[in-house]
C-alpha positions in Angstrom: 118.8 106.4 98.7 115.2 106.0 99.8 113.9 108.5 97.4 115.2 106.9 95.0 114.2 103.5 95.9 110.6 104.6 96.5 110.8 106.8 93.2 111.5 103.2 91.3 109.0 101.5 93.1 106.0 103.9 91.7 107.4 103.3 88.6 105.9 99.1 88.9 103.4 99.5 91.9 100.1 101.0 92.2 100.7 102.8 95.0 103.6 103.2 97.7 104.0 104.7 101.2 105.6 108.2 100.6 107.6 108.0 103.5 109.7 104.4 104.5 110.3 103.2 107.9 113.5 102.5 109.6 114.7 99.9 111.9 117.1 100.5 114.3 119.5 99.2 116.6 119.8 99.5 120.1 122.9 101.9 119.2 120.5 103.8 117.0 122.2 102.7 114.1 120.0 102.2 110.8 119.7 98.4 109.9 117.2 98.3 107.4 114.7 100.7 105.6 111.2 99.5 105.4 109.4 100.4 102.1 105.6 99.4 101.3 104.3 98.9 97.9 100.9 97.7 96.4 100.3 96.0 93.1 96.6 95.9 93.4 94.5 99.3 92.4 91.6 98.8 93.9 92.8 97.8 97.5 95.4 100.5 97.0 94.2 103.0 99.4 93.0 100.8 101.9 96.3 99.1 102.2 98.1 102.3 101.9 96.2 103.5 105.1 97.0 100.1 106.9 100.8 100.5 106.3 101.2 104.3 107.0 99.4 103.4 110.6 102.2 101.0 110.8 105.2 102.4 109.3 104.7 105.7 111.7 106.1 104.3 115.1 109.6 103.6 112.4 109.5 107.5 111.8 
């Protein structure tokens, strides 16, 4: 489901994170995927950066 997600997203955005965090419960359950998506091109890869540094304690 979040390949397909992230596949529609680069269809609109600039640029997206390749890989989507996700949130889990103290049962280690999956709550909710975390996707990241840019609309601007020229504070694409600066952004994109940013997010994967965040997104990779999710992974």
């Amino acid at each position: 489901m979040a390949r397909r997600y992230n596949k529609r997203l680069k269809e609109v955005f600039a640029g997206v994170v390749e890989e989507p965090g996700v949130l889990k419960n103290s049962a280690n359950n999956p709550l909710y995927l975390l996707c990241f998506a840019v609309g601007n091109e020229r504070g694409k890869d600066v952004a994109l950066r940013i997010a994967e540094h965040l997104l990779e304690e999710l992974r």
